[in-house]
C-alpha positions in Angstrom: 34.7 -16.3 4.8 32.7 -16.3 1.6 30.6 -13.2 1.2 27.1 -15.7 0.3 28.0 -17.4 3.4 28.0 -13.8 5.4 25.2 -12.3 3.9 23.0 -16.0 4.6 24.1 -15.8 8.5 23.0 -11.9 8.1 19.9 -13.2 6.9 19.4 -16.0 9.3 20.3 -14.3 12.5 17.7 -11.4 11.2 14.7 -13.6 10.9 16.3 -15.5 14.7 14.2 -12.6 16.4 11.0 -13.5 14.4 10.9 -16.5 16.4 10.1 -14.6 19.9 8.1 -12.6 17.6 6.0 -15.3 16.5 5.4 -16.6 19.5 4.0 -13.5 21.2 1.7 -13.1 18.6 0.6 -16.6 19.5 -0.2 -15.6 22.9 -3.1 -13.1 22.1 -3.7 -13.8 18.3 -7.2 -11.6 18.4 -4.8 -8.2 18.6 -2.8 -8.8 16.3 -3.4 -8.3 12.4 -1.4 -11.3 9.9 -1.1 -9.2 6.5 1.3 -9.2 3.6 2.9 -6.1 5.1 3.7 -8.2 8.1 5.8 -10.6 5.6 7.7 -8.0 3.1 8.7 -6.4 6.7 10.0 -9.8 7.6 11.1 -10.3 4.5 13.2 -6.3 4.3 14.6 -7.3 8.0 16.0 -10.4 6.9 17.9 -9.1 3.5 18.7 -6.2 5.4 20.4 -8.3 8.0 22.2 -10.3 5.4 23.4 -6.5 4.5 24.8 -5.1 7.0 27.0 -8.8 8.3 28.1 -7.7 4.4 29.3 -4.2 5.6 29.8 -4.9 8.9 33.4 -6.4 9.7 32.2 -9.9 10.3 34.8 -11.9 10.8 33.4 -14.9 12.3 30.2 -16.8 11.5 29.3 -15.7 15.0 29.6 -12.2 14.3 27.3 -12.3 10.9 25.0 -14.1 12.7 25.1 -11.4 15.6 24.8 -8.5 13.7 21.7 -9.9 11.6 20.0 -10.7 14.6 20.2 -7.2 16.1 19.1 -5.5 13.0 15.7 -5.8 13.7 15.7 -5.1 17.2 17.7 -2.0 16.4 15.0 -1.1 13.7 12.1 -2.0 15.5 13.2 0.0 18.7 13.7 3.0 17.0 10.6 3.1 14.8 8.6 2.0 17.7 10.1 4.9 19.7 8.9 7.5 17.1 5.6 6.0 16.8 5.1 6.4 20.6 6.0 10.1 20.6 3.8 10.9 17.6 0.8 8.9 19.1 1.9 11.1 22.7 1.8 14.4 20.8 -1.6 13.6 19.5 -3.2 12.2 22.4 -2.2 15.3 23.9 -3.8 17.4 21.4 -7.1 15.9 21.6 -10.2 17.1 23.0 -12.1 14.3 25.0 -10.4 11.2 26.5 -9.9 8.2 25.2 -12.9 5.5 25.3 -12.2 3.1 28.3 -13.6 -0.4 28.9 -14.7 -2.9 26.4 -12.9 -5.3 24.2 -9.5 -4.4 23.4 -8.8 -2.5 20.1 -6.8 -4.5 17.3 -3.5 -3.2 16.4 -3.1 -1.6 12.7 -0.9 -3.7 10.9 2.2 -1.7 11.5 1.8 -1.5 15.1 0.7 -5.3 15.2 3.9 -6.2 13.9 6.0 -3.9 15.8 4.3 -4.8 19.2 4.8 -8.8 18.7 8.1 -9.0 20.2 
């Protein structure tokens, strides 16, 4: 296989997630915060899906597309995993609870994007 032909299936399996993505944001659009972050993370995820289907041994156009498709799931889980312990470990350092009730707060952009799938 042609490495343009790789790295493009890379690329398209990577943004492949976005789809789910998109749609959950859809669902409840008042949480969630559309910024140019949001798109140069999209846009990072998808050439760095075209990447690694380079480095990876894809030998298939299956297999590009596979592994560009689980680069941001991979990503996502473990950034979202490190955000949830640092936002544990402050939570537990704080002094009075947490306001309850009322509208629901809006994400910040990088949880917004992280929490759409």
């Amino acid at each position: 296989m042609h490495s343009s032909v790789v790295f493009s299936l890379g690329i398209v399996g990577a943004l492949a997630p976005e789809i789910v993505r998109l749609y959950g944001i859809r669902e409840d659009p008042a949480r969630f915060t559309w910024s140019w972050f949001y798109l140069v993370v999209t846009a990072a995820f998808a050439a760095l899906g075209g990447v690694l289907a380079l480095v990876m041994p894809a030998t298939t156009y299956w297999g590009a597309l596979y592994v560009g498709a689980s680069t941001p799931v991979l990503v996502n889980s473990l950034v979202r995993k490190g955000r949830q312990a640092s936002q544990q470990q402050l939570r537990s350092g704080e002094s009075t609870p947490p306001p309850y009730g009322g509208a629901p707060a809006r994400y910040a952009p990088v949880d917004s994007y992280l929490n759409g799938l």
